[in-house]
N, C-alpha and C positions, 0 to 999 in steps of 0.2 A: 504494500500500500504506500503510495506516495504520500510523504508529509509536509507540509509548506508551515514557513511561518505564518502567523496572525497579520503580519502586517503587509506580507504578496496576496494570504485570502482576500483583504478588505483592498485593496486595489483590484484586485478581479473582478470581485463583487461588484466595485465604484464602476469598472468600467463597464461593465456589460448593465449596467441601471442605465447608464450612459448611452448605451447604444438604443437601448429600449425607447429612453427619454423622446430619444430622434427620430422615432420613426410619427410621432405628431405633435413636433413643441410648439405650436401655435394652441394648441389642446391645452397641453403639460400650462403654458402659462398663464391661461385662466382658470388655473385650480387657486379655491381661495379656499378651499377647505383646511384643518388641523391636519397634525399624519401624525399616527401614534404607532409605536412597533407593538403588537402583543399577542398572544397565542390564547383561543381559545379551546380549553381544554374542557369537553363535557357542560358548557355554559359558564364556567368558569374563567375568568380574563384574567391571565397570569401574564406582569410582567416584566421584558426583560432588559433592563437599563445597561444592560453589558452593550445591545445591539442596538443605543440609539442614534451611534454613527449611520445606521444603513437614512434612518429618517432625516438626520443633519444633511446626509449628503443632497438626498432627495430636494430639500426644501432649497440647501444654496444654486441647488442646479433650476428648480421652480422660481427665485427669486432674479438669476441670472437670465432669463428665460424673458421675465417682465419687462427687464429694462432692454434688452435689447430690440424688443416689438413695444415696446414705447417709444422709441424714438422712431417708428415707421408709420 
């Protein structure tokens, strides 16, 4: 089994949100909604403040997103 560090997972991770992001950032930039990481387990929302980079990255990329179709 291949092992990676924590910090090549969260760059993969980053990138491929990334690529996701792109396939409709006109979309992605009128989300005005919250984004919260958390796992539902049986109705139960357990969560997990280890992974709230994945939702930081999300938003800086949603916020990047605003201003550059802002000024279009």
């Amino acid at each position: 089994m291949l092992e990676i560090s924590p910090e090549v997972f969260q760059d993969k991770i980053k990138k491929a949100i990334d690529l996701k992001l792109k396939l409709r950032p006109k979309d992605i930039a009128n989300i005005n909604l919250p984004l919260a990481h958390y796992y539902d387990y049986g109705g139960k929302k357990v969560e997990k403040p280890e992974y709230n980079w994945i939702t930081e990255h999300i938003e800086t990329r949603i916020k990047q997103l605003k201003e550059y179709y802002a000024g279009k």
